[in-house]
Biopython code that builds the backbone (N, CA, C, O; Angstrom):
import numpy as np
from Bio.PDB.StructureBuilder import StructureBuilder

atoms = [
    (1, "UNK", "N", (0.818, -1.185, 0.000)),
    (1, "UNK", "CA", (0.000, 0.000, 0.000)),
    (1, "UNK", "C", (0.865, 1.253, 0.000)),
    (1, "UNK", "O", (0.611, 2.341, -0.517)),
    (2, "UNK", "N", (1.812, 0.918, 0.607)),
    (2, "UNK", "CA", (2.763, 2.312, 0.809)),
    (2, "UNK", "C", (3.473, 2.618, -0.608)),
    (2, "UNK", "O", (3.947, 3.747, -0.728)),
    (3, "UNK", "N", (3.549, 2.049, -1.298)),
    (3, "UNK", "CA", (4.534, 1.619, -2.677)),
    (3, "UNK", "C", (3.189, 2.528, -3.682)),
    (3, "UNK", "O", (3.455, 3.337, -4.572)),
    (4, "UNK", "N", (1.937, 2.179, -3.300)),
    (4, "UNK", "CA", (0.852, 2.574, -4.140)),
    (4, "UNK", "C", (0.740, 4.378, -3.859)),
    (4, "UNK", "O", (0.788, 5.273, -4.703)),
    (5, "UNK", "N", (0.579, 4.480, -2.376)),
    (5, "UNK", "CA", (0.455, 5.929, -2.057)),
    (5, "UNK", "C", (1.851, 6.710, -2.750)),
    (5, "UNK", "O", (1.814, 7.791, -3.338)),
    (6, "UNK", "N", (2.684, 6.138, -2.593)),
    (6, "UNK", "CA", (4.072, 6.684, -3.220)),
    (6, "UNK", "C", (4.074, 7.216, -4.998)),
    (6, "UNK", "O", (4.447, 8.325, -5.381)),
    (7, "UNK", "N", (3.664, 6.331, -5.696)),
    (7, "UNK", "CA", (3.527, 6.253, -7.341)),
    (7, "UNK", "C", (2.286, 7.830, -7.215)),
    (7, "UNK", "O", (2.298, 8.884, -7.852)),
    (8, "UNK", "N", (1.638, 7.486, -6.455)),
    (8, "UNK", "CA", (0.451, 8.741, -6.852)),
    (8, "UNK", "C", (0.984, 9.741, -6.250)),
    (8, "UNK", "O", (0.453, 10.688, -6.830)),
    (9, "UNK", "N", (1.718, 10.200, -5.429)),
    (9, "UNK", "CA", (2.244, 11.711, -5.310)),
    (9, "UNK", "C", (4.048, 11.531, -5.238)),
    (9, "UNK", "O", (4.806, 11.448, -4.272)),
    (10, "UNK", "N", (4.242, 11.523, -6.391)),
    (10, "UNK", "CA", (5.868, 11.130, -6.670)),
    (10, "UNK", "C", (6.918, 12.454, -6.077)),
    (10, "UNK", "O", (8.069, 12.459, -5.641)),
    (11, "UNK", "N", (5.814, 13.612, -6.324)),
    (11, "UNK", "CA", (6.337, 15.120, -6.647)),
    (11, "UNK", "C", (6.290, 15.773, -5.472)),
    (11, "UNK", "O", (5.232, 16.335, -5.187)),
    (12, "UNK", "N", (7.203, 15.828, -4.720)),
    (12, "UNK", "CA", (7.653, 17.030, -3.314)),
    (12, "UNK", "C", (8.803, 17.718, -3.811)),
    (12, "UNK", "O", (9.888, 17.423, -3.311)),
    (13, "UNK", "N", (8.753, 18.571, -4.695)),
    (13, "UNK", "CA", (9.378, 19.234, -4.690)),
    (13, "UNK", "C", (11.337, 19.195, -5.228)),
    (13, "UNK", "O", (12.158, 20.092, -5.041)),
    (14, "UNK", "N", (11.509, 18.147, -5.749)),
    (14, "UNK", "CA", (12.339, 17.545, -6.003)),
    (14, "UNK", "C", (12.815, 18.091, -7.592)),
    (14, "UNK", "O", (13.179, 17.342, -8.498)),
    (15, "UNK", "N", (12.706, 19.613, -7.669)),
    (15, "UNK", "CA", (13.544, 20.441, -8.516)),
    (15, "UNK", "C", (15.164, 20.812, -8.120)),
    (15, "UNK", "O", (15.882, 20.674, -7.129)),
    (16, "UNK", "N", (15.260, 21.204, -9.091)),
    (16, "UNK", "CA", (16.893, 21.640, -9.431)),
    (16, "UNK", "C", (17.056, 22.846, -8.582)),
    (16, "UNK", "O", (18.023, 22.799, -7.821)),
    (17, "UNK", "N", (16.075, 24.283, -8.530)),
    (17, "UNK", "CA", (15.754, 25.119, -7.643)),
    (17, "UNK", "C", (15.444, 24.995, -6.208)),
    (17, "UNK", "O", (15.834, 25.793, -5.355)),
    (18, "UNK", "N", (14.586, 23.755, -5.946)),
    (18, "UNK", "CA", (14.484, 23.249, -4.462)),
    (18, "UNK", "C", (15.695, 22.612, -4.051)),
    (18, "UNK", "O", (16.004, 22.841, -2.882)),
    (19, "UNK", "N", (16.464, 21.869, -4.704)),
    (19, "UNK", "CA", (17.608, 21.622, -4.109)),
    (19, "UNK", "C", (18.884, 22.148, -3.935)),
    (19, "UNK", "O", (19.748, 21.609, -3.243)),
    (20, "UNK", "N", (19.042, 23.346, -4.639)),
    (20, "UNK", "CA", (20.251, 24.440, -4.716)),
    (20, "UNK", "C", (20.056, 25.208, -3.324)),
    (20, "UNK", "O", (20.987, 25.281, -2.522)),
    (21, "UNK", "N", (18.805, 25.775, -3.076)),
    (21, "UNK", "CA", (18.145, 26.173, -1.944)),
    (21, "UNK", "C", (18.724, 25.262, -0.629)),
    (21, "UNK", "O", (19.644, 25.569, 0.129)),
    (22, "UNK", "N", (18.103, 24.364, -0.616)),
    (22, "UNK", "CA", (18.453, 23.429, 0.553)),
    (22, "UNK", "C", (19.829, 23.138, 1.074)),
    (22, "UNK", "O", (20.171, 23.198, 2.255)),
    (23, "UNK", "N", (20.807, 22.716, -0.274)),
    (23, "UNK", "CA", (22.225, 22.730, 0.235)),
    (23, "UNK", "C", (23.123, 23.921, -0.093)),
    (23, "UNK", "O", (24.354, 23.908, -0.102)),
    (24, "UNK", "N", (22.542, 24.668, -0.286)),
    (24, "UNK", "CA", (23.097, 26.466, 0.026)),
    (24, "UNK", "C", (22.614, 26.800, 1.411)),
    (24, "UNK", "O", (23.424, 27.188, 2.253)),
    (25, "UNK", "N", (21.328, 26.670, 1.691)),
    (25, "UNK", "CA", (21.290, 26.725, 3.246)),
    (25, "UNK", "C", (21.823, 25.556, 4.052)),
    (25, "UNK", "O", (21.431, 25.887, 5.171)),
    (26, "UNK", "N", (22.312, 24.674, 4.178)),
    (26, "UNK", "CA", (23.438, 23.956, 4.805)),
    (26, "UNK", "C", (24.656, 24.337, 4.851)),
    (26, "UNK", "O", (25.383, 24.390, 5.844)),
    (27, "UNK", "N", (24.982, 24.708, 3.378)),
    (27, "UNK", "CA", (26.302, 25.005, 3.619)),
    (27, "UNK", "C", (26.691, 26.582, 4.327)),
    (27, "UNK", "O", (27.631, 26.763, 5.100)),
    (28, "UNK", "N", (26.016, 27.326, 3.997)),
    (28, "UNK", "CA", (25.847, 28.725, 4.841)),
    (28, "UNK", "C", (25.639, 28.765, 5.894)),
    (28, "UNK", "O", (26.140, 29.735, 6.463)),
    (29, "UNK", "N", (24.855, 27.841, 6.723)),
    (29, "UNK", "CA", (24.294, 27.950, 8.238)),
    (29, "UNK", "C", (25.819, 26.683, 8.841)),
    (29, "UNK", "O", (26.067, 26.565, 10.041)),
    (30, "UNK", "N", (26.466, 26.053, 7.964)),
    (30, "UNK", "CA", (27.538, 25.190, 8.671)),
    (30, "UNK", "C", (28.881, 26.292, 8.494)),
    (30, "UNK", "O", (29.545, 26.581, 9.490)),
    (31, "UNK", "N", (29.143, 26.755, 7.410)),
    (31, "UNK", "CA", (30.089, 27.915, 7.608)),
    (31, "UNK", "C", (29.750, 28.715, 8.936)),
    (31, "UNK", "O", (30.696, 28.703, 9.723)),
    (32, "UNK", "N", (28.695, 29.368, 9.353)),
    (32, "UNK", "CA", (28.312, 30.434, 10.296)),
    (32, "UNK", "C", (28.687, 29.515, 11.642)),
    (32, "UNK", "O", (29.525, 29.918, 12.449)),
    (33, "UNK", "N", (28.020, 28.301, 11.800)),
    (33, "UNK", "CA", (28.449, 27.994, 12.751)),
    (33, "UNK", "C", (29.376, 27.592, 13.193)),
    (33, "UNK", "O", (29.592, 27.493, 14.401)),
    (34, "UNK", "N", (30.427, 27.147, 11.930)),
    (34, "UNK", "CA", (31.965, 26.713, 12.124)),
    (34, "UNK", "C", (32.537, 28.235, 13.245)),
    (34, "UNK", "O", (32.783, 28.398, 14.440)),
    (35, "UNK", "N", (32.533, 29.031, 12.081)),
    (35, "UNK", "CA", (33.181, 30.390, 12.383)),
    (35, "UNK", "C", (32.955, 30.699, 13.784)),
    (35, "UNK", "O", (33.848, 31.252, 14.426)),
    (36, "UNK", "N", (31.932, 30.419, 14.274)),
    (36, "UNK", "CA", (30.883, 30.441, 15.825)),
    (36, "UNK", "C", (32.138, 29.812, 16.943)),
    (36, "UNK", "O", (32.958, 30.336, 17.697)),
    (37, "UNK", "N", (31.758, 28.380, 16.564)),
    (37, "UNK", "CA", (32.731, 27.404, 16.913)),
    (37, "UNK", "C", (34.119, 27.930, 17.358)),
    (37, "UNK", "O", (34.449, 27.736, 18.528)),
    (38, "UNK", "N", (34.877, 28.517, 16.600)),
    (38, "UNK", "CA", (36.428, 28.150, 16.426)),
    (38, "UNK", "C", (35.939, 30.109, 16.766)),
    (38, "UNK", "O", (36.653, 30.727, 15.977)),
    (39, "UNK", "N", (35.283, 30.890, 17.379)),
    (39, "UNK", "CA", (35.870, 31.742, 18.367)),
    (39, "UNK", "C", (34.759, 33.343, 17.601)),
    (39, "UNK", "O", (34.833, 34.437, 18.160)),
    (40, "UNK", "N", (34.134, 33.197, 16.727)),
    (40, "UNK", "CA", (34.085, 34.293, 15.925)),
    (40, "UNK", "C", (32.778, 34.775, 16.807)),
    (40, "UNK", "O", (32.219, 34.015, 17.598)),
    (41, "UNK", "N", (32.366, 36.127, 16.571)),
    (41, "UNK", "CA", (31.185, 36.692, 17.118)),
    (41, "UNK", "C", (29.999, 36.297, 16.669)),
    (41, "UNK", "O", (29.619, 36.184, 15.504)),
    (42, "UNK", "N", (29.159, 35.994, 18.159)),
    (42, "UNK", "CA", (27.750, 34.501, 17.659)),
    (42, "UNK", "C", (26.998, 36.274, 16.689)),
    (42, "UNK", "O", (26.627, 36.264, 15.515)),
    (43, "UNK", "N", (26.980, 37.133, 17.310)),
    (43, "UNK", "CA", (25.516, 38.272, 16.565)),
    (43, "UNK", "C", (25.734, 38.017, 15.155)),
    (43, "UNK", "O", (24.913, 37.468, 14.421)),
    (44, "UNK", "N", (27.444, 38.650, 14.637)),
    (44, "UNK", "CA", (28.059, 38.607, 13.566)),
    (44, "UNK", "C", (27.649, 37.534, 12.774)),
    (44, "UNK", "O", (27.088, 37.772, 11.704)),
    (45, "UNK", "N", (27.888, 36.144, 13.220)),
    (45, "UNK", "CA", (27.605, 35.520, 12.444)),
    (45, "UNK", "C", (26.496, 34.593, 12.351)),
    (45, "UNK", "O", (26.501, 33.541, 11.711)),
    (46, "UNK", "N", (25.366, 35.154, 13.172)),
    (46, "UNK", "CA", (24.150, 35.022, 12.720)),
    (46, "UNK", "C", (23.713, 35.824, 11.653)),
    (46, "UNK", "O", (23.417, 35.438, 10.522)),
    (47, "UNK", "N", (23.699, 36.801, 12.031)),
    (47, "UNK", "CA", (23.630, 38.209, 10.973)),
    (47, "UNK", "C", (24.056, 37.924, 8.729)),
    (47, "UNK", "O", (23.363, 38.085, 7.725)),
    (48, "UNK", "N", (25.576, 37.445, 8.975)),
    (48, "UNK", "CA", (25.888, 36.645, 8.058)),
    (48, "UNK", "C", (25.057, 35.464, 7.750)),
    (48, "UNK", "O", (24.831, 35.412, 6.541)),
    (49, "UNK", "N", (24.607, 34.653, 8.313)),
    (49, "UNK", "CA", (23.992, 33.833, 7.786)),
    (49, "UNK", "C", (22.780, 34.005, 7.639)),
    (49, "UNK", "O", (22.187, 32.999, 7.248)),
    (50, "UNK", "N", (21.987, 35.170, 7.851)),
    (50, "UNK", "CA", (20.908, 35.191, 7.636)),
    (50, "UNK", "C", (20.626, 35.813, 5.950)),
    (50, "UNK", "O", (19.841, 35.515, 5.050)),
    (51, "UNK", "N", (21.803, 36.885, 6.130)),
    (51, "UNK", "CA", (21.591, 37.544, 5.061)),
    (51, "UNK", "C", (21.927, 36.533, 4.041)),
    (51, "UNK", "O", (21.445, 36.620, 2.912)),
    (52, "UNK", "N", (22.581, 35.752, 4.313)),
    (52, "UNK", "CA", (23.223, 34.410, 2.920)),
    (52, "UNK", "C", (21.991, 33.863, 3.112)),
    (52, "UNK", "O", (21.495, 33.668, 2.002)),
    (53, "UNK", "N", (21.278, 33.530, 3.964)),
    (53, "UNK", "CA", (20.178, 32.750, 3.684)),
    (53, "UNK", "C", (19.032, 33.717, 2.367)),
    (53, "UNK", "O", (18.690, 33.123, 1.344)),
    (54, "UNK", "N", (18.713, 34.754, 2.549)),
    (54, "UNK", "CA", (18.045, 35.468, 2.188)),
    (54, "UNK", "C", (18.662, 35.403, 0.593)),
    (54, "UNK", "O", (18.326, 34.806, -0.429)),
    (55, "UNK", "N", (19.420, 36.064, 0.848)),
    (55, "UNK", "CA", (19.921, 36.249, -0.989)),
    (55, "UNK", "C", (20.074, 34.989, -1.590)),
    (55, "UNK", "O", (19.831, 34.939, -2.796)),
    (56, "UNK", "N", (20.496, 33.744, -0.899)),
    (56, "UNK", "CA", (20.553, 32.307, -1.399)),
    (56, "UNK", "C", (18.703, 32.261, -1.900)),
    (56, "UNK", "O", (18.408, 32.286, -3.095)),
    (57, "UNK", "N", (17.728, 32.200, -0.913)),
    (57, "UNK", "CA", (16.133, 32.046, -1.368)),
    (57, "UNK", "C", (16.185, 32.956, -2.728)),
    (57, "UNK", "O", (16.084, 32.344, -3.791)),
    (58, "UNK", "N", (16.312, 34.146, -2.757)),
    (58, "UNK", "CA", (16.154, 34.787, -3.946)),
    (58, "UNK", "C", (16.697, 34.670, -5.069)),
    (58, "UNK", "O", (16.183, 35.234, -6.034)),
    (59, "UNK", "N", (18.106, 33.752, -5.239)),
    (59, "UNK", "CA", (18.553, 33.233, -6.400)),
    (59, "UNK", "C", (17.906, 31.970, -7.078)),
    (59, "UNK", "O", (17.796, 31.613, -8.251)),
    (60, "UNK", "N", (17.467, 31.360, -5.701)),
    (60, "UNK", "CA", (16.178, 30.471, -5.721)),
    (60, "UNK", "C", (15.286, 30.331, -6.565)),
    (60, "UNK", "O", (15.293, 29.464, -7.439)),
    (61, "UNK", "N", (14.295, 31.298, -6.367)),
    (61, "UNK", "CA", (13.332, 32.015, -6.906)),
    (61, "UNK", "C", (13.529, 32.426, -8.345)),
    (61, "UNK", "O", (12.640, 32.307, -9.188)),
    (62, "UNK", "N", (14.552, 32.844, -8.555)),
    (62, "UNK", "CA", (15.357, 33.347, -10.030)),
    (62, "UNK", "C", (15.272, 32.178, -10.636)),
    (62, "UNK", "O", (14.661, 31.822, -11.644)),
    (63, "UNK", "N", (15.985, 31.608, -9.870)),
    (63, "UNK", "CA", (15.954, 29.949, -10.500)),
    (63, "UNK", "C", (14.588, 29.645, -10.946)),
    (63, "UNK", "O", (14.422, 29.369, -12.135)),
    (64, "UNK", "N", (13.773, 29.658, -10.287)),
    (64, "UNK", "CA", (12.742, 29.003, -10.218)),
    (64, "UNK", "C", (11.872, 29.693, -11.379)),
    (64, "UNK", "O", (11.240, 28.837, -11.998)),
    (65, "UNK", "N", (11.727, 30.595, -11.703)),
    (65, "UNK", "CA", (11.228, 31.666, -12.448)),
    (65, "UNK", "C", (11.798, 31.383, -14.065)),
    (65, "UNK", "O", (11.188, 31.538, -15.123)),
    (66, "UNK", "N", (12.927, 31.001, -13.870)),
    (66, "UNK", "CA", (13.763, 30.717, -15.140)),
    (66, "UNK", "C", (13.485, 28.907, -15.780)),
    (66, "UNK", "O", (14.067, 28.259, -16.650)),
    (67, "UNK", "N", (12.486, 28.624, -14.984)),
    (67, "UNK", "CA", (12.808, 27.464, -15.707)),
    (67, "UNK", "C", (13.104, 26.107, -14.581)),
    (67, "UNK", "O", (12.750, 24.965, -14.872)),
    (68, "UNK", "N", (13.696, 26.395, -13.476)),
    (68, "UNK", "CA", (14.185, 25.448, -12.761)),
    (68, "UNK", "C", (13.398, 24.889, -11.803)),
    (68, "UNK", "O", (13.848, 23.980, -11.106)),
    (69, "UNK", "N", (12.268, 25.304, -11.662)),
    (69, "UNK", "CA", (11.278, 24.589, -10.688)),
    (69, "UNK", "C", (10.084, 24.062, -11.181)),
    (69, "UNK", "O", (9.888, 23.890, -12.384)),
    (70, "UNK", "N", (8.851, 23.660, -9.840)),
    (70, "UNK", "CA", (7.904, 22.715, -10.577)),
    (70, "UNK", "C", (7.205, 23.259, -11.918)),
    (70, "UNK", "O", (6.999, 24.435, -12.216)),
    (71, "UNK", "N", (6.949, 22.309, -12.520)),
    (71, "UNK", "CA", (6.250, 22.762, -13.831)),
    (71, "UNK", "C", (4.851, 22.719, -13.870)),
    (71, "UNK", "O", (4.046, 23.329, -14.574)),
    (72, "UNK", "N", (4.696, 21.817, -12.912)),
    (72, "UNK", "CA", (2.888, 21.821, -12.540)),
    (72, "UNK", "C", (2.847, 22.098, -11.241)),
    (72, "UNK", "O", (3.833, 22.011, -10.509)),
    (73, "UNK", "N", (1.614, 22.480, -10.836)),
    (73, "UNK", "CA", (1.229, 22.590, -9.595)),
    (73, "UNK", "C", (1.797, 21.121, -8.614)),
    (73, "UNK", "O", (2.119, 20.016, -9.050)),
    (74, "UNK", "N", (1.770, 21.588, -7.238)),
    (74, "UNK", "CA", (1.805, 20.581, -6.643)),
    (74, "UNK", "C", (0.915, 19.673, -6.203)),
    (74, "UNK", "O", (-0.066, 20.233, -5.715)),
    (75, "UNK", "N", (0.849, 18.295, -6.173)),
    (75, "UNK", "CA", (-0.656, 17.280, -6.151)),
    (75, "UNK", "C", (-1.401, 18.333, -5.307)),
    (75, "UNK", "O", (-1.198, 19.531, -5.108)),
    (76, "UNK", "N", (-2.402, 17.398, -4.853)),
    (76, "UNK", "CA", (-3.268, 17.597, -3.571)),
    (76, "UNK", "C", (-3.879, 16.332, -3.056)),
    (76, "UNK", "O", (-5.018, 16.029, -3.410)),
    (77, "UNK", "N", (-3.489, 15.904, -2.595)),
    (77, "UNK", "CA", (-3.868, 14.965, -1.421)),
    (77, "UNK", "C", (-5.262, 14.906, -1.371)),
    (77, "UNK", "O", (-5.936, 15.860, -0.985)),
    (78, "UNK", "N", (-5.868, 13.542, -1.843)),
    (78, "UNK", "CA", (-7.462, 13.369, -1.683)),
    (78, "UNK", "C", (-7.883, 13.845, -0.045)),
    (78, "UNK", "O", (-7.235, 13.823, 1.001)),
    (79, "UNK", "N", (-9.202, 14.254, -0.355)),
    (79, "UNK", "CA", (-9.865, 14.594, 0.826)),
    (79, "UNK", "C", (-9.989, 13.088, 1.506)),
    (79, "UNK", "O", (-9.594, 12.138, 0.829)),
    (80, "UNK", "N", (-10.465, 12.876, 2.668)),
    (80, "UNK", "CA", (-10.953, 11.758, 3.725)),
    (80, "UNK", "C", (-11.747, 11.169, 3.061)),
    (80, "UNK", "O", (-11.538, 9.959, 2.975)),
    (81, "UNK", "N", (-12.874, 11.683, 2.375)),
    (81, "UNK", "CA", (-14.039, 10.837, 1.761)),
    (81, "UNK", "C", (-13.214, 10.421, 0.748)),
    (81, "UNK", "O", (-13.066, 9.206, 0.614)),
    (82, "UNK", "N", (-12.514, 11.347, -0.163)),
    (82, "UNK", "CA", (-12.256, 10.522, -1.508)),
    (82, "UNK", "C", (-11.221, 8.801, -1.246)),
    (82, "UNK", "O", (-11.272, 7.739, -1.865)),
    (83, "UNK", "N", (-10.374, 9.253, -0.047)),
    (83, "UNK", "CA", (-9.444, 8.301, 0.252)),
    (83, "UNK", "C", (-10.103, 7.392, 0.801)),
    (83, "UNK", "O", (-9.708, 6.281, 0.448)),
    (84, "UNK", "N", (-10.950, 7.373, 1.522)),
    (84, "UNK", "CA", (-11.838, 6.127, 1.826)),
    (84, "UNK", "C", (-12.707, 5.110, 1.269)),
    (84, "UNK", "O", (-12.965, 3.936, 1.536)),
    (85, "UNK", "N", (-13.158, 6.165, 0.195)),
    (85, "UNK", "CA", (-13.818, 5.397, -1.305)),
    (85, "UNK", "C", (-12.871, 4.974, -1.857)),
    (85, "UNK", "O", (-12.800, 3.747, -1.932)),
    (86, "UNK", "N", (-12.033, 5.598, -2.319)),
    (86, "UNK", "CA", (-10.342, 4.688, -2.723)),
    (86, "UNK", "C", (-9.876, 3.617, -2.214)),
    (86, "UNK", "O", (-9.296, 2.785, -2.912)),
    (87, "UNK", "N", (-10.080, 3.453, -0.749)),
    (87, "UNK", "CA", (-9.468, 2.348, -0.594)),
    (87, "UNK", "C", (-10.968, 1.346, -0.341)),
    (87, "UNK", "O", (-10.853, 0.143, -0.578)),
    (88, "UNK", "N", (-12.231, 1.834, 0.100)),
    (88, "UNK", "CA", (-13.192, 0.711, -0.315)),
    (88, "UNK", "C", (-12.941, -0.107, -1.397)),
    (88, "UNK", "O", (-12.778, -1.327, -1.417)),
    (89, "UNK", "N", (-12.920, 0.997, -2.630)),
    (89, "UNK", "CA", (-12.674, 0.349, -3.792)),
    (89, "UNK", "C", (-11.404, -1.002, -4.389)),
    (89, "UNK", "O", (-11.229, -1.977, -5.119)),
    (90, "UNK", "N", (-10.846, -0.140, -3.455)),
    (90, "UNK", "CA", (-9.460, -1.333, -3.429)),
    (90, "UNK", "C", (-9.589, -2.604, -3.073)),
    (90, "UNK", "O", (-9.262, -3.540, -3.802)),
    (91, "UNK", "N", (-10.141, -2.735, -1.776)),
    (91, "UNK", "CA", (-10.367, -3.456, -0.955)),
    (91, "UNK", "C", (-11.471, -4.871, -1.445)),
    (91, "UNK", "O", (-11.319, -6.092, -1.402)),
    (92, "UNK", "N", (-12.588, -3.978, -1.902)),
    (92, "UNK", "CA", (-13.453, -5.184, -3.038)),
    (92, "UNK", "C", (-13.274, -5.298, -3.893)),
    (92, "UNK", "O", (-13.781, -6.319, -4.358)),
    (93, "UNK", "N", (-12.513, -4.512, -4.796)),
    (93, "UNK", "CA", (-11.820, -4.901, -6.074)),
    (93, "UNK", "C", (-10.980, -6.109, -5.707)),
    (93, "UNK", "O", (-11.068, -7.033, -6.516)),
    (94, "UNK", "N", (-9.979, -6.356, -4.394)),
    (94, "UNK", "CA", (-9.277, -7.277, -4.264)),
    (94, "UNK", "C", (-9.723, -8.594, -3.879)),
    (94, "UNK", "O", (-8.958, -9.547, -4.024)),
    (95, "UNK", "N", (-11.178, -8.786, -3.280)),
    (95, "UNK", "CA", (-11.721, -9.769, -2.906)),
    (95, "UNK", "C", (-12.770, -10.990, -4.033)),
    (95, "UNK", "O", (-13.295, -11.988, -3.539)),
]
sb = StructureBuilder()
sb.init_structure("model")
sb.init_model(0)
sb.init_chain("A")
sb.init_seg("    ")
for serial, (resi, resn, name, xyz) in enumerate(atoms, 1):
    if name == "N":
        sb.init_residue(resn, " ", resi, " ")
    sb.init_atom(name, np.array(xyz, "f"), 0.0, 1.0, " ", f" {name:<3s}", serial, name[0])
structure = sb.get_structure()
């Protein structure tokens, strides 16, 4: 069943733009805190990493605008009723 729910919403976000995002904010928030670490000023380099966070989202977005993100909307998740008729259906279909 889990293999089935999987095939029908394949799509979280798993662009070229969503993932530049994600490990630009890793690597920016692990620089800040290295620097933290090994003696540097915590305000300072929060401050730094926020602003890298910020301008990192907006190249993002560029990205995303250009071509690099979803191309369709994202699913939507059946309501309760529909998923329950779904799996009725399943269920005596299988019997």
């Amino acid at each position: 069943m889990a293999d089935e729910h999987h095939e029908e919403h394949d799509d979280h976000g798993n662009t070229v733009s969503a993932w530049f995002l994600t490990v630009s904010w890793i690597v920016a928030w692990t620089v800040a805190a290295v620097a933290i670490m090994i003696g540097g000023n915590l305000v300072t380099w929060t401050v730094i990493g926020l602003v890298a966070s910020v301008a990192l989202a907006v190249v993002a977005g560029v990205m995303k605008k250009a071509g690099l993100g979803r191309k369709e909307p994202r699913p939507v998740p059946p309501t309760r009723e529909e998923w329950e008729a779904g799996r009725k259906a399943t269920t005596a279909g299988g019997q």
